[in-house]
N, C-alpha and C positions, 0 to 999 in steps of 0.2 A: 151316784148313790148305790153303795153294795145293795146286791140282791141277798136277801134274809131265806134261807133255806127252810125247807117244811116238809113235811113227809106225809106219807097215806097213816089216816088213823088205823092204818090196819097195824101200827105199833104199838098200839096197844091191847091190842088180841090175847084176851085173859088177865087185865090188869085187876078189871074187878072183883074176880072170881079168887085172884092172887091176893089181893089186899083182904078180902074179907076171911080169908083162912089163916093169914095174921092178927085178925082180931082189928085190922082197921077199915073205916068206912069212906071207900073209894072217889064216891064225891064232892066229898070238901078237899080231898087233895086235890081232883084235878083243879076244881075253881080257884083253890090255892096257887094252881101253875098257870091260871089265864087260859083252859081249857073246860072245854062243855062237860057237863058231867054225864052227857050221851052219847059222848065224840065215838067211843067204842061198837057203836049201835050204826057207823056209816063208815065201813072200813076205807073208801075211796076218798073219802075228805081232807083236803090238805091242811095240816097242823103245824107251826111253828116246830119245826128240828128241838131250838133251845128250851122249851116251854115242855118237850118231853124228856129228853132231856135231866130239866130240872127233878117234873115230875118224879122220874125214876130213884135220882138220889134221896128225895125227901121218902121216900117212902120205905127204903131200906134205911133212911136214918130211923124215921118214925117204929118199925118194926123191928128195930134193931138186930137187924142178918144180913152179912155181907154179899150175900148171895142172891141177894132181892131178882139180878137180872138174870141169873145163871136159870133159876128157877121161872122165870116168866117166859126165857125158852122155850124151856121144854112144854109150855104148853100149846104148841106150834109146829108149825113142819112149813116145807116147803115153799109149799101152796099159799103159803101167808103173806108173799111177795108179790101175791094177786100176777098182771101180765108180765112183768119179771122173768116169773115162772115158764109159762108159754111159752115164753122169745126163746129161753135156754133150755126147755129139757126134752128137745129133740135133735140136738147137733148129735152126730156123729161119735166123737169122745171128747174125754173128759178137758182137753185143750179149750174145745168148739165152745163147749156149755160155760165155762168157765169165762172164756172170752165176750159172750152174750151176754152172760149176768153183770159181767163188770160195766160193759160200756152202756147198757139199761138202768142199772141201778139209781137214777135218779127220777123215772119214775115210780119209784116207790120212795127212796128217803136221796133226800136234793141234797144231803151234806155227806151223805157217806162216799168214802172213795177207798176202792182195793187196788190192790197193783199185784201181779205176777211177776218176780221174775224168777230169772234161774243161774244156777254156780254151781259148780264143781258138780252135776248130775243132782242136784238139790234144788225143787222147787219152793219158794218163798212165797206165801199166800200173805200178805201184808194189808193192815186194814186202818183206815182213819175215820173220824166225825170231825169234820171241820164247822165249828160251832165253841163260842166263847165258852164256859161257864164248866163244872163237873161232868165228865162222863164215863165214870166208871163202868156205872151198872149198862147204860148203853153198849158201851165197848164188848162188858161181857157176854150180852147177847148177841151181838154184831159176832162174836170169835162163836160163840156157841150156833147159832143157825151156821156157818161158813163148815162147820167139825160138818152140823149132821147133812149139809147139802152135803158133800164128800162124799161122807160113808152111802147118803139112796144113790149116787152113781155111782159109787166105786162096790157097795157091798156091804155087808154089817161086817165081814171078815177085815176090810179094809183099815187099817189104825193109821196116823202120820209120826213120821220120826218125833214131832213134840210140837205141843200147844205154849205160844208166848205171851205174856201179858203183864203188862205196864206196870198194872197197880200192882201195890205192896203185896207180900204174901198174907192171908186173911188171915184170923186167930185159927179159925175151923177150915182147914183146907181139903178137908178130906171130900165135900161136895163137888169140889172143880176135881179131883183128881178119879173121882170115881164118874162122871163124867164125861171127863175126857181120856179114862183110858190109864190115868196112872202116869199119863205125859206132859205135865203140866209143869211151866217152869213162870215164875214171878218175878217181878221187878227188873224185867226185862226191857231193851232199848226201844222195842217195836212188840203191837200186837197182834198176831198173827197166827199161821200156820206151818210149817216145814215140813217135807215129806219129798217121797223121790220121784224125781224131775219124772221117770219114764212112767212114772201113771199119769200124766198128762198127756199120754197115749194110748192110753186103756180105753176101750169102750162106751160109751155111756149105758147102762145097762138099762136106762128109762128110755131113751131113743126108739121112737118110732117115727121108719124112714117114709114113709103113709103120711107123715103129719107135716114133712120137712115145707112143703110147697104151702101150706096154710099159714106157718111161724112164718117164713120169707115173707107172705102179703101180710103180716100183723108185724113185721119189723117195717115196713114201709110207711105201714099208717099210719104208725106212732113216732110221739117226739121222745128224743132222749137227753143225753147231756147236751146237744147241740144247739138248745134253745135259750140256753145261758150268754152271757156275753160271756166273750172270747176271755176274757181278763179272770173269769171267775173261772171258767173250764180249768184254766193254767193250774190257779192257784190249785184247785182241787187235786189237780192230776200230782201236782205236786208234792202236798202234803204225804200222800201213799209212796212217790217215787224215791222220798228220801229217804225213808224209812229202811229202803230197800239199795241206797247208797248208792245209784246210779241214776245220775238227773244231769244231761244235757238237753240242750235244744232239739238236737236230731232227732233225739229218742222218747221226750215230750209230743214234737208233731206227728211219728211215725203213730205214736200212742192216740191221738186225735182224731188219724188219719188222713193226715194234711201232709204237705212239705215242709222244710224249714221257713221258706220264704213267704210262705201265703197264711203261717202262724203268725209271724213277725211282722208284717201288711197288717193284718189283722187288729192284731196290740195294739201298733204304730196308730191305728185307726180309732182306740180305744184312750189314747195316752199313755198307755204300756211298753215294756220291755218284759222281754223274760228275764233276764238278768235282774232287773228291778224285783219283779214278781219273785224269783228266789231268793230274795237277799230279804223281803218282806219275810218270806216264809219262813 
């Protein structure tokens, strides 16, 4: 039985306060999506991924603005990642935090998956929701928090070479472009980030090396992607890795932090192949 992904209700942080300055009232939507209409009131509560999801699309159909999620960003920052946060914003530089955030992020949302990699001196910050159904407006906050975490460690002076994203280009673009800087490019293959590879070397300018030994025992005590079976990690890790056009086995297990051989054991142990697994994806 696939495992059904959920996320902390802290994705919804500011929904209500968003919907009512549209002129809609927030509660019959959620109960419309199969959520509490208090779910916002317990941000550690785990919620169906698809169910918000939904949520999100109905409500910028409802409100009719294509920027329903763009805009429910910004009413957010960092810290809304809840321990997320913690695990990554005391590494060293911008590699370190980066590296933390990605391989945590499923204590916060179970379906989302980023991938790093790097080309020609150009880093690719690449992002998925692996979850049936519409996710635009998801997406566009998933790429919107990914911009402003950036900029608190790199800087407000910090820009990326250019912001990517799937969906169409909106009627009103001028929101995402003002936004992100002017760097916004649409109906692109992958949605993401790009910018250059050597700020992945830069500092983290939140880093405090005082706190590194307390993140170390709060990365120990907590679970992360590893509490998945083996067959779903894959697939996850995957949906980001292609994005980014570089998906072998080596470089799957290396990403897990396994071997080839003890990923493939693994699967084998599941009913899996990775071969099978990308040919799914």
């Amino acid at each position: 039985m696939r495992h059904k992904p959920t996320t902390r209700a802290a994705a919804l942080t500011g929904f209500a306060a968003l919907a009512r300055s549209l002129g809609l009232e927030g509660g019959p939507i959620l109960r419309a999506a199969g959520l509490p209409a208090d779910a916002e009131l317990e941000p550690d509560r785990r919620i169906p991924t698809s169910a918000v999801n939904h949520l999100f699309e109905r409500a910028a159909e409802l409100a009719g603005v294509e920027d329903f999620g763009l805009r429910l960003s910004a009413l957010r920052g960092f810290d809304n990642l809840g321990p997320v946060t913690l695990l990554a914003r005391d590494e060293p530089d911008i590699r370190g935090a980066l590296g933390v955030f990605t391989s945590y992020l499923p204590l916060h949302n179970e379906a989302l998956v980023i991938d790093l990699t790097e080309h020609d001196g150009m880093a690719i910050l690449s992002c998925g929701i692996v979850v049936e159904g519409l996710r635009v407006q998801a997406t566009d906050i998933t790429v919107a928090m990914l911009y402003r975490i950036l900029r608190e460690l790199l800087g407000s002076d910090w820009y990326p070479d250019g912001v990517y994203l799937e969906r169409p280009r909106p009627v009103q673009a001028n929101p995402f472009e003002r936004a992100f800087g002017g760097r916004v490019y649409f109906a692109q293959d992958f949605s993401g980030i790009v910018f250059a590879a050597s700020d992945l070397d830069r500092p983290n300018r939140l880093a405090n090396a005082a706190m590194r030994p307390y993140s170390a025992q709060l990365r120990a005590a907590l679970p992360g992607m590893s509490d998945l079976p083996m067959a779903e990690r894959v697939r996850r890790l995957l949906r980001a890795m292609l994005a980014g056009r570089r998906c072998t086995a080596p470089l799957a297990a290396e990403r897990l932090g396994l071997s080839r051989r003890t990923m493939e054991r693994r699967l084998a142990e599941e009913g899996a192949t990775f071969h099978g697994l990308m040919d799914e994806v």
